[in-house]
Residue frames relative to the residue before (quaternion, step in Angstrom):
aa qw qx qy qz dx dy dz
X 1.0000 0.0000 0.0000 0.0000 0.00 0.00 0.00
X 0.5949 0.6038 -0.3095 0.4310 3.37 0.87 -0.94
X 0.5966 0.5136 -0.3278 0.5224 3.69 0.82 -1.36
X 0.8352 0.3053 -0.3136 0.3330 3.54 -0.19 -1.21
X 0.4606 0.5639 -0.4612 0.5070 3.89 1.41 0.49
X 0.5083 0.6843 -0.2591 0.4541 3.24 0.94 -0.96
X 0.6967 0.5199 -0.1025 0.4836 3.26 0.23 -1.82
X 0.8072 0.4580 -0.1349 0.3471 3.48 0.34 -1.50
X 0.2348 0.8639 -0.2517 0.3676 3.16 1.79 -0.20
X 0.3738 -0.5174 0.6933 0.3345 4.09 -0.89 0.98
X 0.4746 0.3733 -0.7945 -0.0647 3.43 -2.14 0.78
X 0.6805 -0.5545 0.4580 0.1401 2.50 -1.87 0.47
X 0.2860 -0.7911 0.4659 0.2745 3.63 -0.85 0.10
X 0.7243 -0.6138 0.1355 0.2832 3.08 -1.02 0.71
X 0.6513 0.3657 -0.4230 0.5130 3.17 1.29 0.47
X 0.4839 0.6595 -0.4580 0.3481 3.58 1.11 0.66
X 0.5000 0.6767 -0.3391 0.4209 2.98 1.99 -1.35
X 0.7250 0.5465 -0.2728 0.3183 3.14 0.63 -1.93
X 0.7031 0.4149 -0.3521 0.4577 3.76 0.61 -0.91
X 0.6763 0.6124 -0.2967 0.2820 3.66 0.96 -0.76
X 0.2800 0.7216 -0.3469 0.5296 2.93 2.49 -0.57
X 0.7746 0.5546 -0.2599 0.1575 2.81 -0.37 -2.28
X 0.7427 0.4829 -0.2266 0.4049 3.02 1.14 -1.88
X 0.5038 0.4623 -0.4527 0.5723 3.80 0.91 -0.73
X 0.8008 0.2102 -0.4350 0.3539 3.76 -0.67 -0.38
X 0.4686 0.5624 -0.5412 0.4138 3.86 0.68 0.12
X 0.5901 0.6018 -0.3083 0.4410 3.27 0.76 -1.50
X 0.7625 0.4380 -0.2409 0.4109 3.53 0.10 -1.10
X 0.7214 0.3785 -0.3710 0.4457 3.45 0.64 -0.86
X 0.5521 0.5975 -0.4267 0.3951 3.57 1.08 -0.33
X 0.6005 0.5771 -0.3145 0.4555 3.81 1.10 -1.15
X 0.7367 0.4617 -0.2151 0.4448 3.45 1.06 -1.28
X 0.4966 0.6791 -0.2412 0.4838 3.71 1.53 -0.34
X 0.7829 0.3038 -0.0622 0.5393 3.34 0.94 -1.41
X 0.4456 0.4212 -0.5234 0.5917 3.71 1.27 0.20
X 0.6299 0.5211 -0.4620 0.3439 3.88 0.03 -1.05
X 0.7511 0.4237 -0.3233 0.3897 3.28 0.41 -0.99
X 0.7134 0.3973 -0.3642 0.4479 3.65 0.30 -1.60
X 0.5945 0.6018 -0.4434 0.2964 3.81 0.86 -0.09
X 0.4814 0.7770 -0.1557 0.3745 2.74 1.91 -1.44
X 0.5280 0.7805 -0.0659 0.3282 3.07 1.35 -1.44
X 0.7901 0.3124 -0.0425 0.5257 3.22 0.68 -1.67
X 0.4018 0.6372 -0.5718 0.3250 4.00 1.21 -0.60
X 0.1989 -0.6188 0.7555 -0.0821 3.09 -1.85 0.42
X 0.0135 -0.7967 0.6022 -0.0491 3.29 -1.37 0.74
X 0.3060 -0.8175 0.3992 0.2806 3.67 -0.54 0.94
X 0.1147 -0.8515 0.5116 -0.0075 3.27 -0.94 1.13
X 0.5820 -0.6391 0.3462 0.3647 3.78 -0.65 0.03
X 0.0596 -0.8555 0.5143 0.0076 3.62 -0.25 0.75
X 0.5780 -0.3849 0.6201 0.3650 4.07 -1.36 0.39
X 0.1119 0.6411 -0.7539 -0.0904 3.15 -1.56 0.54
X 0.8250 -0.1751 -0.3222 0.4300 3.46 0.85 0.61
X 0.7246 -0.2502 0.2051 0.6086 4.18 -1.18 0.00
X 0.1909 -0.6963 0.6918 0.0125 3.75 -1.22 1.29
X 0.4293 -0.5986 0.6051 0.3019 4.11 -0.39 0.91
X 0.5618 -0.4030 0.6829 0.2361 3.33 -1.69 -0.03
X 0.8286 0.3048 -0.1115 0.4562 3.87 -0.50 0.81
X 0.6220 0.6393 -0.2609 0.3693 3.47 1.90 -0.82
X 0.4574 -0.6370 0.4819 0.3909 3.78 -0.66 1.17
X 0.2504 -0.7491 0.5056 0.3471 4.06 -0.47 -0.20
X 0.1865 -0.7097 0.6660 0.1339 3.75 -1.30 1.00
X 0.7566 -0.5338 0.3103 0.2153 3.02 -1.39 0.89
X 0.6478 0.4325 -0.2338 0.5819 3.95 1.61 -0.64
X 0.5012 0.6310 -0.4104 0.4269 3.53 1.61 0.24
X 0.6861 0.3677 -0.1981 0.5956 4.04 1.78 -0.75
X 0.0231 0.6658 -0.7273 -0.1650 3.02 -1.84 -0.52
X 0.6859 -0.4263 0.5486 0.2165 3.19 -1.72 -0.16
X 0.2662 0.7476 -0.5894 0.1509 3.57 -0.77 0.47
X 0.4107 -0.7237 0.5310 0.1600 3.46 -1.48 0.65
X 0.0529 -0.6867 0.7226 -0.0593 3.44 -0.05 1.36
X 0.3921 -0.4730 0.7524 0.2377 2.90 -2.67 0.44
X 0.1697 0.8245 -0.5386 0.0361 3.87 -0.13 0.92
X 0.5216 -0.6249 0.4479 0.3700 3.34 -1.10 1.07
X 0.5411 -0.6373 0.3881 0.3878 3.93 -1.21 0.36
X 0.5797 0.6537 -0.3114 0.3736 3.01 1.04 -0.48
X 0.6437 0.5756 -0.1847 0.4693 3.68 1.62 -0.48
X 0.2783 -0.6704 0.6403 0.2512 3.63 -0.01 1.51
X 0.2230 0.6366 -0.7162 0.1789 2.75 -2.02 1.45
X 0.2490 -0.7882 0.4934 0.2706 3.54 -0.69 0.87
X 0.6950 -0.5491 0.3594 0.2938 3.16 -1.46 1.15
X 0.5596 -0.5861 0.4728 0.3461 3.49 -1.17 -0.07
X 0.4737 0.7050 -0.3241 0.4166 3.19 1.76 -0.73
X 0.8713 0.3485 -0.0373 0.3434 3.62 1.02 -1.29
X 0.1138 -0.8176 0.5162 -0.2283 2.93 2.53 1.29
X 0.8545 0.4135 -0.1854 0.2540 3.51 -0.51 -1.73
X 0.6632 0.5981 -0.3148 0.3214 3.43 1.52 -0.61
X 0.8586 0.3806 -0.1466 0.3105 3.51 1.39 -0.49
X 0.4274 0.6034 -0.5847 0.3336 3.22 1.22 0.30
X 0.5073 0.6183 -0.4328 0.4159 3.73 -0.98 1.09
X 0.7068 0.5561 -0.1264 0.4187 3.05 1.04 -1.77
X 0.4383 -0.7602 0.2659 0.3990 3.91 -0.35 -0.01
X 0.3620 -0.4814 0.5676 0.5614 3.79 -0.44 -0.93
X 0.2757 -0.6632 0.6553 0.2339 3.64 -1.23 0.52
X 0.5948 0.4756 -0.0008 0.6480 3.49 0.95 -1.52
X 0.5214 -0.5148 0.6616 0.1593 3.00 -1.90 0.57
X 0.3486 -0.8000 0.4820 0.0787 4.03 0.09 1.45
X 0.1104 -0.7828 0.5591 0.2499 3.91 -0.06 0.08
X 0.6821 -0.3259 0.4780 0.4474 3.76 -1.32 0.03
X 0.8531 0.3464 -0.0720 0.3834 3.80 -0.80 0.19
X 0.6163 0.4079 -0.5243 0.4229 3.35 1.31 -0.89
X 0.8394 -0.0873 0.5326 0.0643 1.87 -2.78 0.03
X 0.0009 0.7619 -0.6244 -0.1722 3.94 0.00 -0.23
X 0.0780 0.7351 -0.6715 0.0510 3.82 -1.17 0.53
X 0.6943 -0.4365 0.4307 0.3767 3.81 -1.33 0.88
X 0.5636 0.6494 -0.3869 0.3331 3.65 0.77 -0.72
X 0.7757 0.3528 -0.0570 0.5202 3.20 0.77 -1.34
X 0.5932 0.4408 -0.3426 0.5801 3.99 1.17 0.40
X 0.0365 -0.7271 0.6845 -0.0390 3.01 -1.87 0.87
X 0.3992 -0.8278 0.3597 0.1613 3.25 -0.88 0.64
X 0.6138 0.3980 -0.2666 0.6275 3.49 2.01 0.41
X 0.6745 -0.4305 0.4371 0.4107 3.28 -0.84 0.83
X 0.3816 -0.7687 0.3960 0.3264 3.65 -1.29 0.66
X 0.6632 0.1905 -0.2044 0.6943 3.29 2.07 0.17
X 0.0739 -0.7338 0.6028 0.3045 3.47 -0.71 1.13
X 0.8820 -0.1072 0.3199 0.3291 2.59 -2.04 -0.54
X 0.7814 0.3134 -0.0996 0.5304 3.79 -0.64 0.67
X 0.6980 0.4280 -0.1011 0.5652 3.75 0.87 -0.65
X 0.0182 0.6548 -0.7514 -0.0793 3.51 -1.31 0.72
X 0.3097 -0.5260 0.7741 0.1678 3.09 -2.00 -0.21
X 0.4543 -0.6942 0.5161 -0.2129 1.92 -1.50 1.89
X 0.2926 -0.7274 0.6078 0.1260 3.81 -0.73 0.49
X 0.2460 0.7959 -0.5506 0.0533 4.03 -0.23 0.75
X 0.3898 -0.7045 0.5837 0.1047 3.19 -1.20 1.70
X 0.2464 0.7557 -0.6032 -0.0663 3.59 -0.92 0.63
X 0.6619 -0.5662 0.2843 0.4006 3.72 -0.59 -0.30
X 0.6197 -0.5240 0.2867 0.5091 3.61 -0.75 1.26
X 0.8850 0.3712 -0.1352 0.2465 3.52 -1.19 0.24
X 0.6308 0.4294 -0.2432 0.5989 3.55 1.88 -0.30
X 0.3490 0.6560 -0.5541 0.3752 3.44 0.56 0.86
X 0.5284 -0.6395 0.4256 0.3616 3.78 -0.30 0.24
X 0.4012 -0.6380 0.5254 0.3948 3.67 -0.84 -0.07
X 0.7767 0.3755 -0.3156 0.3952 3.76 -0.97 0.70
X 0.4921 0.6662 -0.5047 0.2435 3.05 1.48 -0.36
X 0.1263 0.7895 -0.5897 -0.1144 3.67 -1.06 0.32
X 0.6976 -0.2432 0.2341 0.6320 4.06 -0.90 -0.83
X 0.8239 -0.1235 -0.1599 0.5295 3.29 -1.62 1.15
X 0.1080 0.5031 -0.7725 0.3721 3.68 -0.58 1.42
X 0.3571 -0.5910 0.7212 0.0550 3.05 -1.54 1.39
X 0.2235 -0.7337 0.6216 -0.1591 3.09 -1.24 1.46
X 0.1019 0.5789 -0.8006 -0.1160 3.34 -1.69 0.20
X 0.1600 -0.6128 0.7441 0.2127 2.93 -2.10 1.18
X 0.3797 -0.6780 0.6151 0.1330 3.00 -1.63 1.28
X 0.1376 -0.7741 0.6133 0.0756 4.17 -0.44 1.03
X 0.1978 -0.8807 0.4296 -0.0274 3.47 -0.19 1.27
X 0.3472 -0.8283 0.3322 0.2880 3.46 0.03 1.82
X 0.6846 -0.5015 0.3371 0.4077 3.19 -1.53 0.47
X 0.6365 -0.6788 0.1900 0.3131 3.45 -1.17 0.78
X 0.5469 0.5713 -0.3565 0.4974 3.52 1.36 -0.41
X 0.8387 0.2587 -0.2489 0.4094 3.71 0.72 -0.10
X 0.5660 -0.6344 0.4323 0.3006 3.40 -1.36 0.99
X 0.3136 0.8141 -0.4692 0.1371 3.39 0.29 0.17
X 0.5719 -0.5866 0.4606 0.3417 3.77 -0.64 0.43
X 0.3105 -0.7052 0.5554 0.3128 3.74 -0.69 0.36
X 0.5596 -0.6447 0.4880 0.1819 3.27 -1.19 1.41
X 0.0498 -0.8132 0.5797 -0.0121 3.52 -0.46 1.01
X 0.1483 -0.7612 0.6304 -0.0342 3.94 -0.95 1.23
X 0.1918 -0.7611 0.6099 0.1093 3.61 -0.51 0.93
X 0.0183 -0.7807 0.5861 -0.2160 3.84 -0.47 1.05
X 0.1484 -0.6344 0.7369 0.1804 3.86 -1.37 0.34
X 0.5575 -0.4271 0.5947 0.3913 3.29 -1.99 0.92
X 0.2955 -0.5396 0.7505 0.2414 3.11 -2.36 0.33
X 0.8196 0.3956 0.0750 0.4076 3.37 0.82 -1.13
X 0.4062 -0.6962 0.5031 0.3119 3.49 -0.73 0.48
X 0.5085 -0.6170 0.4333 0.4160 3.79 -0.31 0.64
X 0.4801 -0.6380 0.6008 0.0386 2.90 -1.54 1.75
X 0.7633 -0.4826 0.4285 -0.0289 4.21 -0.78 0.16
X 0.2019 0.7822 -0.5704 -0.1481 3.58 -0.02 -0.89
X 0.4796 -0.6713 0.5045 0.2546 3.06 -1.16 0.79
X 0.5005 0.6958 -0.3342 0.3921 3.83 1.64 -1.29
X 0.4375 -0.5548 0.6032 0.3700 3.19 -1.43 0.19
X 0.6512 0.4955 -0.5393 0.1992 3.93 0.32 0.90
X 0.5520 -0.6841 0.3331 0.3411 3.41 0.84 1.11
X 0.3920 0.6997 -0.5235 0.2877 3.37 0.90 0.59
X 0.2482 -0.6340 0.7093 0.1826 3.55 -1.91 0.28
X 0.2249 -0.7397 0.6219 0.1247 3.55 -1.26 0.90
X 0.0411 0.8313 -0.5480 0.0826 3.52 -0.67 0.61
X 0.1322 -0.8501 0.5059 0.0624 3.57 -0.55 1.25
X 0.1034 -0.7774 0.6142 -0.0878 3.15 -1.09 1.31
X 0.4183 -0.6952 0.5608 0.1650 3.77 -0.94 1.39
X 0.0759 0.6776 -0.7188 0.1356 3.54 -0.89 1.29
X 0.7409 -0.4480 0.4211 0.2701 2.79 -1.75 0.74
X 0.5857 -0.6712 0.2891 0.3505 3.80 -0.90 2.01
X 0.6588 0.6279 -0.3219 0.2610 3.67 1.46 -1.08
X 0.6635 0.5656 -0.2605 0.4148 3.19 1.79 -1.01
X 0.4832 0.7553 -0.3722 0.2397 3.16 1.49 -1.41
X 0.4271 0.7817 -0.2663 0.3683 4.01 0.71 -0.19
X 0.7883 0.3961 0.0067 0.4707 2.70 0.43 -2.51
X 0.5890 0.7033 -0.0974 0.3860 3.14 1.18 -0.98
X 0.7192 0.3741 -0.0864 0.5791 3.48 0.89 -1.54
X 0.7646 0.3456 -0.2686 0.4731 3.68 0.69 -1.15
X 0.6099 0.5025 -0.5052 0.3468 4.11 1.12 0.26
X 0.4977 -0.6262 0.5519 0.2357 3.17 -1.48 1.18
X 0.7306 0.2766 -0.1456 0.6070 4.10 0.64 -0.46
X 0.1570 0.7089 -0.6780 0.1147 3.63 -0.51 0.83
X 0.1207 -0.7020 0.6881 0.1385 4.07 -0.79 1.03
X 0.4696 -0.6632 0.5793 0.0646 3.34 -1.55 1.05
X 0.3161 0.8018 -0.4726 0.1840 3.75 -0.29 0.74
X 0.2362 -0.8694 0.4284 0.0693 3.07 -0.37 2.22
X 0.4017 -0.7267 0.5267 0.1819 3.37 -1.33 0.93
X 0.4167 -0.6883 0.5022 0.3170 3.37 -1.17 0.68
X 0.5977 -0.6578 0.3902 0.2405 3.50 -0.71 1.79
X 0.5409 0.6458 -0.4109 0.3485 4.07 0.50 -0.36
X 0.8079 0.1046 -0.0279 0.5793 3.24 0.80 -1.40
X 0.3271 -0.8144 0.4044 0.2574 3.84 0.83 -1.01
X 0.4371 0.7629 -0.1609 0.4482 2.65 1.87 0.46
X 0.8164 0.1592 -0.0775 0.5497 3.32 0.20 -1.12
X 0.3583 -0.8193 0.4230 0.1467 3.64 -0.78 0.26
X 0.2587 -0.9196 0.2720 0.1157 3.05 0.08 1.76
X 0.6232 0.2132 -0.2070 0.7234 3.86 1.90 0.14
X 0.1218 0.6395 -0.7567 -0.0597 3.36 -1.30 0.34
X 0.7642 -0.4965 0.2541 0.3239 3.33 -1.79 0.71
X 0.2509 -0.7740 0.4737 0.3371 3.52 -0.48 -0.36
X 0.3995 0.7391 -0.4319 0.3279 3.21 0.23 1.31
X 0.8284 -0.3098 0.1828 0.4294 4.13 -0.59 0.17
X 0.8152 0.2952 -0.1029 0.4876 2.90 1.22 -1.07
X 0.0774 0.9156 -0.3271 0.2206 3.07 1.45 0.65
X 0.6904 0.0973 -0.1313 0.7047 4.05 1.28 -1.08
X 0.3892 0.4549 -0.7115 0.3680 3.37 0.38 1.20
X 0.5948 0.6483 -0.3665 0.3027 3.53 0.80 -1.35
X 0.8259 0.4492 -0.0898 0.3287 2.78 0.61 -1.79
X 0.4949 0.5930 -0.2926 0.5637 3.41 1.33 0.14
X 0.7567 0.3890 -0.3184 0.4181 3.03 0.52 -0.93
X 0.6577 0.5839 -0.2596 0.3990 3.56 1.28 -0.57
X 0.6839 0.4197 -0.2632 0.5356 3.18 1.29 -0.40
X 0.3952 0.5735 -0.4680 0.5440 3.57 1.88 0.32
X 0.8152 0.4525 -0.2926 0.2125 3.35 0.58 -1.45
X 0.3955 0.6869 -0.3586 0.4930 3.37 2.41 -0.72
């Protein structure tokens, strides 16, 4: 009796074993798959962080950062924790909040005005800004004389600080600030009409966009007066 219990027994055949294998090691590599990850999960990395509001323009001191362990995606510029020591010196480009994150984006290594140079604020109308302009782009503003007089248009050579800023007003205007020499800084601030024309950075000379607007081969004359 015993034998024919015996006999009657579940085995399997050898190509059940084999798949029944299979499935236990699938199983497993999945278990090991999903530990990697939710571990994955919890990593951390030390990164540099604000400990309090940094101005726009401010050299950075060393009791101005810290260190902190963030989970950050890779894809998110941050500066390591490793490279604490590398930036007090460097400026703020941007206004820094409490808390951020620090990243290379928001540092510069020259003062955001040097010596000799101001910065300017120029209002022009939504849409006459050149294409390409971006941060430091070499510029000339072109101050077009009033209309009853022959005069030459006044021409200031200047780099953007800033990426152009909007208005909020209902005069469709864009503001955009550009560092010119402290003597010009005047002429500049007190013109009501100021055309924007960006130079190609190789030579500084010729202007590679100019607005599109009436005065269009006044500009461009004058720039190739001022080359």
């Amino acid at each position: 009796m015993t034998e024919e219990i015996e006999r009657r027994r579940f085995r399997p055949s050898a190509r059940r074993r084999n798949r029944i294998a299979a499935g236990v090691a699938l199983g497993a590599v999945a278990i090991g798959g999903n530990v990697l990850v939710y571990s994955s999960l919890d990593d951390s990395t030390a990164v540099v962080q604000a400990v309090r509001d940094i101005p726009a323009g401010t050299q950075i001191t060393a009791d101005m950062l810290r260190t902190v362990d963030a989970d950050v995606d890779s894809t998110v510029e941050v500066i390591p924790g490793g490279q604490l020591d590398l930036i007090p010196g460097r400026y703020a480009k941007v206004r820094v909040v409490s808390g951020s994150l620090l990243s290379n984006l928001v540092l510069q290594s020259e003062p955001l005005v040097t010596a000799g140079r101001s910065v300017v604020a120029v209002r022009v109308p939504d849409g006459s800004l050149p294409t390409g302009l971006r941060e430091r782009s070499r510029v000339q503003l072109v101050i077009p004389p009033p209309t009853s007089s022959a005069e030459a248009p006044r021409v200031v050579t200047g780099h953007t600080v800033g990426l152009p800023v909007a208005s909020n007003s209902a005069l469709s205007t864009t503001t955009l600030s550009v560092e010119v020499d402290a003597a010009d800084a005047p002429t500049v601030a007190a013109a009501d009409d100021v055309r924007v024309v960006l130079l190609d950075p190789t030579d500084g000379a010729d202007p590679v966009v100019v607005p599109d607007d009436d005065a269009a081969d006044d500009i461009a004359a004058a720039a190739g007066e001022d080359g």
